[in-house]
PyMOL commands that place a pseudoatom at each C-alpha (Angstrom):
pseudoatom trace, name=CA, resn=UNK, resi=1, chain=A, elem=C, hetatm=0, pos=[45.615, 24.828, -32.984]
pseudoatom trace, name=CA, resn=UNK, resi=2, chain=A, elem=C, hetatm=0, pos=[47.639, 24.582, -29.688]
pseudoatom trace, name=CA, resn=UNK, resi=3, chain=A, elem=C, hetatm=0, pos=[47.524, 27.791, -27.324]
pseudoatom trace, name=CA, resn=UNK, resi=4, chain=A, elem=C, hetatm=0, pos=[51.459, 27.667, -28.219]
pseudoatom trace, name=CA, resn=UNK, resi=5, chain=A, elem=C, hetatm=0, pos=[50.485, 28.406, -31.420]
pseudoatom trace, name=CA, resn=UNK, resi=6, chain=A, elem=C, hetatm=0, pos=[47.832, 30.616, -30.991]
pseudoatom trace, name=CA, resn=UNK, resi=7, chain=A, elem=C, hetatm=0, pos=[50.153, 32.734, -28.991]
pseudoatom trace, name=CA, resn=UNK, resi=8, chain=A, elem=C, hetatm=0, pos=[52.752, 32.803, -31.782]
pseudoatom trace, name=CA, resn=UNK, resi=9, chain=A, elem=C, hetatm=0, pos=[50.394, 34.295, -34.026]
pseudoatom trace, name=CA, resn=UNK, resi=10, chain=A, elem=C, hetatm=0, pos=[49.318, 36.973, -32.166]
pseudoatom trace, name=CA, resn=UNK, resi=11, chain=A, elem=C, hetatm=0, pos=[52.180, 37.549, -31.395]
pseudoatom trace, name=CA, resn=UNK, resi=12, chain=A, elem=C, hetatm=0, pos=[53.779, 37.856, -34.673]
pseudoatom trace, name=CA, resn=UNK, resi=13, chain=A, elem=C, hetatm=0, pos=[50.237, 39.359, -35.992]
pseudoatom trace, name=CA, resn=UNK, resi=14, chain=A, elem=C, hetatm=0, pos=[51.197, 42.328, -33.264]
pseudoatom trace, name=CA, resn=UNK, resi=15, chain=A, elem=C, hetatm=0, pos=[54.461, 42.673, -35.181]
pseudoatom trace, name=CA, resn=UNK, resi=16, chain=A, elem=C, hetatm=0, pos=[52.820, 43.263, -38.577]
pseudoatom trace, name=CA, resn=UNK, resi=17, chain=A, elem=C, hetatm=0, pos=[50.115, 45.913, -37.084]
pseudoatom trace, name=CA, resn=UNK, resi=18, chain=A, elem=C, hetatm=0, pos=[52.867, 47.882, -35.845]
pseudoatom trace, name=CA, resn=UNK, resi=19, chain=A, elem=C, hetatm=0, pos=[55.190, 47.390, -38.583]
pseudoatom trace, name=CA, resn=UNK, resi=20, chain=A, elem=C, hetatm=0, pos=[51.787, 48.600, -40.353]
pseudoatom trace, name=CA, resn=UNK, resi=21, chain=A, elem=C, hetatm=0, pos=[51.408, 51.271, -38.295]
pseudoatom trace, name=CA, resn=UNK, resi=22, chain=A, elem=C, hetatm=0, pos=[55.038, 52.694, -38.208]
pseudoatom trace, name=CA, resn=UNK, resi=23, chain=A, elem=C, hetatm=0, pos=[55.325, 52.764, -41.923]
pseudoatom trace, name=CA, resn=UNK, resi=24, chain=A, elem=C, hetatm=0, pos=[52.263, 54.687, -42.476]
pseudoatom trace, name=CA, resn=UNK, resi=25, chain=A, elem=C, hetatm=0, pos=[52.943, 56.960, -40.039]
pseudoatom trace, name=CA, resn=UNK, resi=26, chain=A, elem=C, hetatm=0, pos=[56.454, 57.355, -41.422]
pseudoatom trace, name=CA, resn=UNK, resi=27, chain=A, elem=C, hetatm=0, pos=[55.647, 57.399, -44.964]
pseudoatom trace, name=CA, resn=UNK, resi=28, chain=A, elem=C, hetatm=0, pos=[53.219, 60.590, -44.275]
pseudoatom trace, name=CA, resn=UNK, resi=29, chain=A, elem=C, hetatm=0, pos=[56.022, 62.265, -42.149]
pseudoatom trace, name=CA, resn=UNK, resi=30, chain=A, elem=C, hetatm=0, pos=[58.254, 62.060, -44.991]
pseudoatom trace, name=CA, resn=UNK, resi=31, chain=A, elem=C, hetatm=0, pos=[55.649, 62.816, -47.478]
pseudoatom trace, name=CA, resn=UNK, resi=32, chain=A, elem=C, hetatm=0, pos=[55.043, 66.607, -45.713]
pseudoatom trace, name=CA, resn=UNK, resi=33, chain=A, elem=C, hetatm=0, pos=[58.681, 66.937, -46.117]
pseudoatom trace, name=CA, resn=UNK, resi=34, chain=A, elem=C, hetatm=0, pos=[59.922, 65.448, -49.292]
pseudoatom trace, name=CA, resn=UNK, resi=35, chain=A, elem=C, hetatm=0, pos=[56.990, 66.315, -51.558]
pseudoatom trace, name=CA, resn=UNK, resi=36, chain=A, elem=C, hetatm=0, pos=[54.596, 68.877, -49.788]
pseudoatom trace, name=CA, resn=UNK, resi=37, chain=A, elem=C, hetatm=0, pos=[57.637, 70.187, -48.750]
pseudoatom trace, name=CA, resn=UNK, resi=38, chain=A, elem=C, hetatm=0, pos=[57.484, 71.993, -44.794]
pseudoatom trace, name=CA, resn=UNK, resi=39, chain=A, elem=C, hetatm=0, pos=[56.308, 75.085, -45.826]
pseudoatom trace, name=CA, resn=UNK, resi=40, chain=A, elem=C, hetatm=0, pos=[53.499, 73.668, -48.250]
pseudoatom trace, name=CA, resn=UNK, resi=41, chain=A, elem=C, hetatm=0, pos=[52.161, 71.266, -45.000]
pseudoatom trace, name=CA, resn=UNK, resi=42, chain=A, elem=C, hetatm=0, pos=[52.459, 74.827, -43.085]
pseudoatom trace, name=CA, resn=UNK, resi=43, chain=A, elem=C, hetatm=0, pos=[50.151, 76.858, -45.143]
pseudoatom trace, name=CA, resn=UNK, resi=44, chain=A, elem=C, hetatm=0, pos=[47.798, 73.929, -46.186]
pseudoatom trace, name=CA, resn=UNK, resi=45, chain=A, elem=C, hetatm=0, pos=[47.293, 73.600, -42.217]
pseudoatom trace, name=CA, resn=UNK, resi=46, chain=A, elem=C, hetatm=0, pos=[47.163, 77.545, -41.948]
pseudoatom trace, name=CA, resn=UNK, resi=47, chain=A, elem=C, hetatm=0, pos=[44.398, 77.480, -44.733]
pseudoatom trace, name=CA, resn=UNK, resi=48, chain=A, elem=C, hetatm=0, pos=[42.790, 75.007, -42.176]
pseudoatom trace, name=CA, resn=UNK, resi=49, chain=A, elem=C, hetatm=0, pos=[42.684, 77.395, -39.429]
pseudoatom trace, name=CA, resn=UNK, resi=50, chain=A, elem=C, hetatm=0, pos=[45.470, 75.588, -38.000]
pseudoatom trace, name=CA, resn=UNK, resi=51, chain=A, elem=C, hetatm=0, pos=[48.236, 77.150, -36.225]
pseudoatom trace, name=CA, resn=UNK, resi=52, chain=A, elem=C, hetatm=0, pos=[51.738, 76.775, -38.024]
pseudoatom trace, name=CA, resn=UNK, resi=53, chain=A, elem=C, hetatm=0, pos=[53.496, 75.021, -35.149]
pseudoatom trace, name=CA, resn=UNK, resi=54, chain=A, elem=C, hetatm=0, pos=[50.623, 72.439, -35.700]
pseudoatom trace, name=CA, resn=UNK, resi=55, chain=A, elem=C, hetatm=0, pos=[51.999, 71.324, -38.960]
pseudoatom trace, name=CA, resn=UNK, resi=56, chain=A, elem=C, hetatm=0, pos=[55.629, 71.204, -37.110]
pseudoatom trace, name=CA, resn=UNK, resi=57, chain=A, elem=C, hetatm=0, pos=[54.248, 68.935, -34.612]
pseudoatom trace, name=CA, resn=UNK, resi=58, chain=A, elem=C, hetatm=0, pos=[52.221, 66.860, -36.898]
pseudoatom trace, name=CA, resn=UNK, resi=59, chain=A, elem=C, hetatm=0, pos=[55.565, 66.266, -39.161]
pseudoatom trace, name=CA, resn=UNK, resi=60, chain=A, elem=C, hetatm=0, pos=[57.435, 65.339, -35.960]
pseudoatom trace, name=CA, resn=UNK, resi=61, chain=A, elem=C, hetatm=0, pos=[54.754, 63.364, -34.659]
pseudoatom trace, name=CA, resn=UNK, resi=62, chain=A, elem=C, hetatm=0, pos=[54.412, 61.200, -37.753]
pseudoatom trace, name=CA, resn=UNK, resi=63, chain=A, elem=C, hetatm=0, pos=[58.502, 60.814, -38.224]
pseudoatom trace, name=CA, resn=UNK, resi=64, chain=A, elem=C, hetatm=0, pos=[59.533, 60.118, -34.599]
pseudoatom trace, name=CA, resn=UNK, resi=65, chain=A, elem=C, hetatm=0, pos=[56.211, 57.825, -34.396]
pseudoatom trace, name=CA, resn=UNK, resi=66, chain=A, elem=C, hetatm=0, pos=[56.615, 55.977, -37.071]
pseudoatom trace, name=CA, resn=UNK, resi=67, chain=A, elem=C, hetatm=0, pos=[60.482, 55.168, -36.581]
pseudoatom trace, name=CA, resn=UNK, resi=68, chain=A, elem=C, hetatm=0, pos=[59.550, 54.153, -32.893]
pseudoatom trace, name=CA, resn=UNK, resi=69, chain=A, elem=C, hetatm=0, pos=[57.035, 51.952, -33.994]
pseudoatom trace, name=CA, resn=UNK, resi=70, chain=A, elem=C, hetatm=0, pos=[58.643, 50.687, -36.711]
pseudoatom trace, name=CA, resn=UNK, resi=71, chain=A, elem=C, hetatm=0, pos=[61.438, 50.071, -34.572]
pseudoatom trace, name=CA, resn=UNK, resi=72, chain=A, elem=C, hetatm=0, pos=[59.235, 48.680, -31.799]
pseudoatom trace, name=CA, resn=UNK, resi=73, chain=A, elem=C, hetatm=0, pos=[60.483, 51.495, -28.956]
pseudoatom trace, name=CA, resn=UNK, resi=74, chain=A, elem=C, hetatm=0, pos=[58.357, 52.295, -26.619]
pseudoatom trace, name=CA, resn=UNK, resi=75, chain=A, elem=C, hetatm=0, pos=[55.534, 50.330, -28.973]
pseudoatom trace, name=CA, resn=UNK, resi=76, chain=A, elem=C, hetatm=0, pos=[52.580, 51.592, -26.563]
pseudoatom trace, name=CA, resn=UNK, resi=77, chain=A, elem=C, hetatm=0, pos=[53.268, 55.300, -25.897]
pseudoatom trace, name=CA, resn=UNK, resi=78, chain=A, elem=C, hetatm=0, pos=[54.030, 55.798, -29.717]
pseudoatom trace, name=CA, resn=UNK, resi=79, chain=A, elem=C, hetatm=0, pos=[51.269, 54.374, -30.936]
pseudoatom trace, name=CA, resn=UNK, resi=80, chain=A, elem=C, hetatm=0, pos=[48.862, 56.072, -28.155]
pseudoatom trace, name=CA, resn=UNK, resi=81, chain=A, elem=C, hetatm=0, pos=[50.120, 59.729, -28.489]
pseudoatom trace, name=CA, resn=UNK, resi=82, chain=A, elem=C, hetatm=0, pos=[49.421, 59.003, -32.334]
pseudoatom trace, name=CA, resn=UNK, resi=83, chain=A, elem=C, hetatm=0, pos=[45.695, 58.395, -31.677]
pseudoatom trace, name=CA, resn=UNK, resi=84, chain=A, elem=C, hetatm=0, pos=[45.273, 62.279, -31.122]
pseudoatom trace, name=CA, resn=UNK, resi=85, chain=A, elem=C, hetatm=0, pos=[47.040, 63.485, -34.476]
pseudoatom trace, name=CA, resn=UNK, resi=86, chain=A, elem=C, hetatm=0, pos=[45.258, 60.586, -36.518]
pseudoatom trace, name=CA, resn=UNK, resi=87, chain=A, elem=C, hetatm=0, pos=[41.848, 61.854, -34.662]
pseudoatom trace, name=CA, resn=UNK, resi=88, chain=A, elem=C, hetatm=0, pos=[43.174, 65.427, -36.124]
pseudoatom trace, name=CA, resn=UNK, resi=89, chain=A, elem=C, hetatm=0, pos=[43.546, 63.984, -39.695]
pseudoatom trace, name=CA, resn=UNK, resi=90, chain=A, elem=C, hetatm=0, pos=[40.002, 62.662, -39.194]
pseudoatom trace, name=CA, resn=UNK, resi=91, chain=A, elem=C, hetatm=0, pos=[39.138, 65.636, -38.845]
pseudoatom trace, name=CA, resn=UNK, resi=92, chain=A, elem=C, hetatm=0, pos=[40.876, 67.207, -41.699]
pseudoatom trace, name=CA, resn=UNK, resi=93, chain=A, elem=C, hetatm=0, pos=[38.910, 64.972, -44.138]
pseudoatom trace, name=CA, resn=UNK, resi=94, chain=A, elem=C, hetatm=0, pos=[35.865, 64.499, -42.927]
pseudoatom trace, name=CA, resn=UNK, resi=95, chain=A, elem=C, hetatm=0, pos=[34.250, 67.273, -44.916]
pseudoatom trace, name=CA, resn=UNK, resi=96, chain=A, elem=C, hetatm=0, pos=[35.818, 65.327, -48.236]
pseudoatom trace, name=CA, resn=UNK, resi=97, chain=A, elem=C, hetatm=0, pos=[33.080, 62.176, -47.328]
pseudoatom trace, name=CA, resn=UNK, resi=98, chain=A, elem=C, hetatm=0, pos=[33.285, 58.747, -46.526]
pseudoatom trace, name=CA, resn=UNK, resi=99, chain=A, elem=C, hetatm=0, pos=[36.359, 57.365, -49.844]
pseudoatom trace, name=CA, resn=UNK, resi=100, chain=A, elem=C, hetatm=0, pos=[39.855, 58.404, -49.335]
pseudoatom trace, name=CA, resn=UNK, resi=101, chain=A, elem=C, hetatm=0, pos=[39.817, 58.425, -53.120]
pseudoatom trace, name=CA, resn=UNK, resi=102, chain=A, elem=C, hetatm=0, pos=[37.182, 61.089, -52.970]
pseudoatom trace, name=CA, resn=UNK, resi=103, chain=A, elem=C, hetatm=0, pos=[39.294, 64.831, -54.191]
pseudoatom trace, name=CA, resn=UNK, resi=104, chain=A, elem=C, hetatm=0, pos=[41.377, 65.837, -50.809]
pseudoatom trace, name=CA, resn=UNK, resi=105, chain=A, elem=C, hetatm=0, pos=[40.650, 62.312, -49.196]
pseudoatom trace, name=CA, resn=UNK, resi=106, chain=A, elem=C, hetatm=0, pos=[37.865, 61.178, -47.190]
pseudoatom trace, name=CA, resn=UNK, resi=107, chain=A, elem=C, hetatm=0, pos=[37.630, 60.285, -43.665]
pseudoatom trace, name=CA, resn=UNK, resi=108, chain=A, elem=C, hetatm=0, pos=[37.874, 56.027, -43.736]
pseudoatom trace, name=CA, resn=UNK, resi=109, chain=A, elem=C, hetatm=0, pos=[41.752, 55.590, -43.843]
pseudoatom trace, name=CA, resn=UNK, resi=110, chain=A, elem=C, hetatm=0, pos=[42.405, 57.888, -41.177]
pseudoatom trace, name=CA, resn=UNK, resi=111, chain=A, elem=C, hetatm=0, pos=[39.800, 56.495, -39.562]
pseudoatom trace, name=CA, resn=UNK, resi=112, chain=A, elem=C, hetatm=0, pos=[41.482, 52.949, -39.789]
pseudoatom trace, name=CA, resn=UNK, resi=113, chain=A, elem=C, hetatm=0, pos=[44.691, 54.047, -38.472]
pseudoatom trace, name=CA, resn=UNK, resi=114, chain=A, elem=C, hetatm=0, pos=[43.185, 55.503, -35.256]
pseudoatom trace, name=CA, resn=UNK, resi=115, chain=A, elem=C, hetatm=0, pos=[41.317, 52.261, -34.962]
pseudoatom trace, name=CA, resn=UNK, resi=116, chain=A, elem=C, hetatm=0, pos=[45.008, 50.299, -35.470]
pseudoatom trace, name=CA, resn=UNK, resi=117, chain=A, elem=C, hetatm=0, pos=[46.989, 52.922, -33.015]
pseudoatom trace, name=CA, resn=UNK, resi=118, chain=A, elem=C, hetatm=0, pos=[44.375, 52.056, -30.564]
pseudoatom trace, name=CA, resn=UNK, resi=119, chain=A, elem=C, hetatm=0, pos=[45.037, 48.142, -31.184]
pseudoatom trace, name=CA, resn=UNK, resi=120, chain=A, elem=C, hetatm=0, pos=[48.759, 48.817, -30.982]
pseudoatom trace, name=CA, resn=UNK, resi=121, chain=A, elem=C, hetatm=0, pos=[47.885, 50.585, -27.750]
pseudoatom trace, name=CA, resn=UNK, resi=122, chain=A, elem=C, hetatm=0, pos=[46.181, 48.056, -26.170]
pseudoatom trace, name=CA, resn=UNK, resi=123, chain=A, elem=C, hetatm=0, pos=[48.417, 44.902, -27.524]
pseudoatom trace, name=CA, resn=UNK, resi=124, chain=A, elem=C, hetatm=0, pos=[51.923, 46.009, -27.814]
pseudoatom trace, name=CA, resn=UNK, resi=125, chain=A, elem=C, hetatm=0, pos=[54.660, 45.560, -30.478]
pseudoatom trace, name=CA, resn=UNK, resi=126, chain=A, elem=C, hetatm=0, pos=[54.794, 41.907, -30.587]
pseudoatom trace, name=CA, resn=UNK, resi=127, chain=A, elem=C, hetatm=0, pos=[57.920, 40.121, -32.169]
pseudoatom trace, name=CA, resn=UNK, resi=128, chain=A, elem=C, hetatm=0, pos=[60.843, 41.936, -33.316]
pseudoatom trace, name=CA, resn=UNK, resi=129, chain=A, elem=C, hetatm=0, pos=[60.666, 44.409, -30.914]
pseudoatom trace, name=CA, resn=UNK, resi=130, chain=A, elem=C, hetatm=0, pos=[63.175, 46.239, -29.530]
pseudoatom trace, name=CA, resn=UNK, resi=131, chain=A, elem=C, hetatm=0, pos=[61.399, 46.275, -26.143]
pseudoatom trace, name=CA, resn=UNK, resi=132, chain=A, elem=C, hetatm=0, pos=[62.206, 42.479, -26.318]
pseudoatom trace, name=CA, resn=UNK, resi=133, chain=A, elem=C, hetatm=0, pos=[65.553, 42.771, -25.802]
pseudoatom trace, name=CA, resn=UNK, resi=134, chain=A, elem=C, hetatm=0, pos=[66.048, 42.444, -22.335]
pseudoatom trace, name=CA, resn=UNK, resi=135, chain=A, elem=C, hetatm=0, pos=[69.287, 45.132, -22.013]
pseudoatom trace, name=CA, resn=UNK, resi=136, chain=A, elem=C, hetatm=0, pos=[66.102, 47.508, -23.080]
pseudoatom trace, name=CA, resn=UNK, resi=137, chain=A, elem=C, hetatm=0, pos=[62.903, 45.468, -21.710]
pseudoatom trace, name=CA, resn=UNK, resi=138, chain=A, elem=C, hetatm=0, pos=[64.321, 45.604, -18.158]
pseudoatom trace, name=CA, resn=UNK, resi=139, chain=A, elem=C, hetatm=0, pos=[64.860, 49.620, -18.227]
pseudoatom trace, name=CA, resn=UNK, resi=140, chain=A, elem=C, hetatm=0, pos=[61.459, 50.663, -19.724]
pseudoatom trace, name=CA, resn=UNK, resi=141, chain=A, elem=C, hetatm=0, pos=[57.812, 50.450, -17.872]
pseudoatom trace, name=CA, resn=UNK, resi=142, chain=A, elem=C, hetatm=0, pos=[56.113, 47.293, -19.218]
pseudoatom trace, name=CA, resn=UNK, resi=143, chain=A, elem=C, hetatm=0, pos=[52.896, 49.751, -19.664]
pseudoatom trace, name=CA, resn=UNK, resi=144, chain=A, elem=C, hetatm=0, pos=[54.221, 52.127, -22.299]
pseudoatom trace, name=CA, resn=UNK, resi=145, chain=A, elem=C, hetatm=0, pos=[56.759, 49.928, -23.801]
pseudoatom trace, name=CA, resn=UNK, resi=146, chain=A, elem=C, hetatm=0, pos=[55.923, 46.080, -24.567]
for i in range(1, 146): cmd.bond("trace and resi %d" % i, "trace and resi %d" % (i + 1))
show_as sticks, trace
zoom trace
């Protein structure tokens, strides 16, 4: 394999993580709202100990984090202020053991999406990003947005 190619698919690979990413994120946003409903994610996070405006930013976080990422805007801040809310549902399930399929969820898929924010933090969005465009690209620091 070429370093051409070996750049491609990374480079496309970076697009699938954070296509990954973005649609987990934004599938669990939508969840809180459309099933849980706002006020049910409210009072499970109050019967956490959790403050109510926690569950407000948590539903925000995961909506406006997922879109960006699935989106590929601003690829690297998105997926970096996400490590601290996935580190919170870590948290939330770590007293349900090691299995997600364990009753209330254990602690390994939330564990794997820190790990994969933190990958997306480090490599960028990758193809199909709408940093690449260069109208957008040539506005945004190359730090928090490639």
């Amino acid at each position: 394999m070429t370093i051409y190619t070996q750049y491609n698919a990374q480079y496309y690979g970076s697009a699938l993580l954070r296509v990954s990413l973005g649609s987990v994120l934004l599938s669990h946003g939508l969840l809180k709202v459309g099933v849980f409903t706002v006020a049910g994610t409210v009072a499970y996070f109050e019967s956490m100990g959790l403050p109510a405006a926690a569950a407000y930013l948590t539903i925000f976080a995961e909506i406006a984090g997922g879109s960006a990422l699935l989106l590929g805007f601003l690829t690297r801040l998105a997926a970096g202020l996400s490590i601290p809310l996935l580190l919170g549902a870590v948290w939330a399930h770590a007293g349900n053991g090691w299995v997600f399929s364990n009753t209330g969820g254990g602690w390994e898929f939330p564990a794997l999406l820190v790990a994969l924010a933190f990958i997306v933090t480090v490599q960028g969005g990758g193809a199909f990003s709408l940093n690449r465009i260069p109208f957008i690209a040539n506005r945004l620091p190359r730090l928090v947005a490639a």
